[in-house]
Every structure is written in structure tokens, then in C-alpha cells.
C-alpha positions in Angstrom: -16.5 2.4 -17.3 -15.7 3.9 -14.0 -18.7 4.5 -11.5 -20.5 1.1 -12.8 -22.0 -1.3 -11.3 -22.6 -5.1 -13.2 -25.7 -5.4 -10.7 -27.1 -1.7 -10.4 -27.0 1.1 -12.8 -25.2 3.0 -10.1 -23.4 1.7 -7.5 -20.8 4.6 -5.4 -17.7 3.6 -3.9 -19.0 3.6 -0.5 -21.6 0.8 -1.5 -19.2 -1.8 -3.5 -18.3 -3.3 0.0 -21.4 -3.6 1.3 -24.3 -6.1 0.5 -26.9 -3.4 -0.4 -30.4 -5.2 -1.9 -31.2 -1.5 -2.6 -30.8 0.2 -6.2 -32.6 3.1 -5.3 -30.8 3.7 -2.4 -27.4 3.3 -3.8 -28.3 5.3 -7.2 -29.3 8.9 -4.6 -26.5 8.3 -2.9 -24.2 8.5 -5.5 -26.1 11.1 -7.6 -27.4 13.8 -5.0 -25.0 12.6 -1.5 -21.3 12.0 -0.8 -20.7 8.5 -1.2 -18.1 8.2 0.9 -20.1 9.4 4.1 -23.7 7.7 3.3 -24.1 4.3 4.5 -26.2 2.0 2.0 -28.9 -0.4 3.4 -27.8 -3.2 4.3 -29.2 -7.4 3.6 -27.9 -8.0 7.4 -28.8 -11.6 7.0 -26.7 -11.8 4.0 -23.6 -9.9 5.7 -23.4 -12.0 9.0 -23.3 -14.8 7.0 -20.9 -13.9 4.5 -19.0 -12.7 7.9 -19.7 -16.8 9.4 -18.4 -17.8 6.1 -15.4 -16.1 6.3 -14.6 -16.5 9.7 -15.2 -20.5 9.6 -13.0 -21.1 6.4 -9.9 -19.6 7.8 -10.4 -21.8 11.3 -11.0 -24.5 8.8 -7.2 -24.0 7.2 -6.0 -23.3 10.5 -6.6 -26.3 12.2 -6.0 -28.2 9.3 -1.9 -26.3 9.1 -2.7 -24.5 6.1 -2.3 -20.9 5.3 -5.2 -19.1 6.7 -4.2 -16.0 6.3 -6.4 -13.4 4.3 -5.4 -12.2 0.7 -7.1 -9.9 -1.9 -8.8 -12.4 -3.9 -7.3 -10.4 -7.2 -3.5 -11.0 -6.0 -4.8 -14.7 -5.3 -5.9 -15.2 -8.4 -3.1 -13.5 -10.2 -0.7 -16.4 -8.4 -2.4 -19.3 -8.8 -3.1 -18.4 -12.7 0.7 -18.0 -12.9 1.6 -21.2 -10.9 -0.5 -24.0 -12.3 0.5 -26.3 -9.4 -0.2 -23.9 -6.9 -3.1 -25.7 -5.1 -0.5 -28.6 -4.7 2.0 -26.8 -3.6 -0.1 -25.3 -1.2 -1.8 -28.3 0.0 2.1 -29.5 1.1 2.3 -26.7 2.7 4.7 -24.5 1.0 3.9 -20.9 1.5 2.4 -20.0 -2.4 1.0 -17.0 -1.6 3.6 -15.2 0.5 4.2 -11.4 -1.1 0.3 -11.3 -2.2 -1.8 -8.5 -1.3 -3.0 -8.6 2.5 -6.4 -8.9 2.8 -8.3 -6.5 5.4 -10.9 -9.0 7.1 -9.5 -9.6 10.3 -6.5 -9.6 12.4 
């Protein structure tokens, strides 16, 4: 159902991006603010880390010649479930996820 959250009863667009440990917070905005202007609280712990984790796995591929380029993790997915020897492929470096969706982390 659109507007849903799996975690919180109601979770706005603005907030599916974020790391908010907030319910509350995310439920007003949604139902008395405009989502797309409120800024949920944020686990900052939890979002410099995710931000370490991301940052570290693609300089990780990089230095090891692999693909570190970022990709929506659905268009990901989508390829390797329809090439069954794609972490192979990709381990050789052949370029298996060229013409997925481009990721927005970083330049």
C-alpha cells in the first residue's frame, strides 16, 4: 500500500532515505507537515557509518580493479537474478552491470 512503512506505521517520502529512530516524528510529519520540506531526526551514528561503509567498499573494488561504481541496488539485483554467473563474470572483470540504474552516492 502506498505511504507504508515495514518499520513505522507511517513513514513520508522525505524520511525513507534517512535513518530516522523516530516514529513519532516521522508519523507528524507525514500527517500534519509537508513531507518533502521536514527533515526527520536523524541516528547520526548510524548515518556516518552507513556513509564509512559505503565509502570504504567502493575503494575496496577500486583498488582491487573491479567495478566500483554505484548502482540502484533494485537494477542490481534485477541483473544478477537474470545472469546466474554474474558474480563470476564480474570477478573477471567483465563489465555485468553496465546499462543498470546509476546510483546517486557519490561522484
Amino acid at each position: 500500500m502506498a505511504h507504508q512503512c515495514g518499520v513505522y506505521a507511517a513513514r513520508p517520502f522525505a524520511c525513507r532515505a534517512w535513518h530516522s529512530t523516530s516514529a513519532a516524528r516521522c508519523e507528524a510529519i507525514f500527517t500534519h507537515g509537508d513531507p518533502l520540506s521536514m527533515i526527520p531526526p536523524l541516528d547520526m551514528d548510524l548515518y556516518n557509518a552507513q556513509w564509512d561503509v559505503v565509502y570504504g567498499v567502493a575503494e575496496g573494488l577500486r583498488q582491487a580493479g573491479l567495478d566500483d561504481r554505484p548502482y540502484e541496488l533494485h537494477s542490481m539485483l534485477h541483473r544478477v537474478l537474470d545472469m546466474p554467473d554474474a558474480a563470476r563474470r564480474w570477478l573477471q572483470g567483465e563489465d555485468v552491470f553496465a546499462g543498470c540504474t546509476p546510483g546517486a552516492f557519490f561522484d
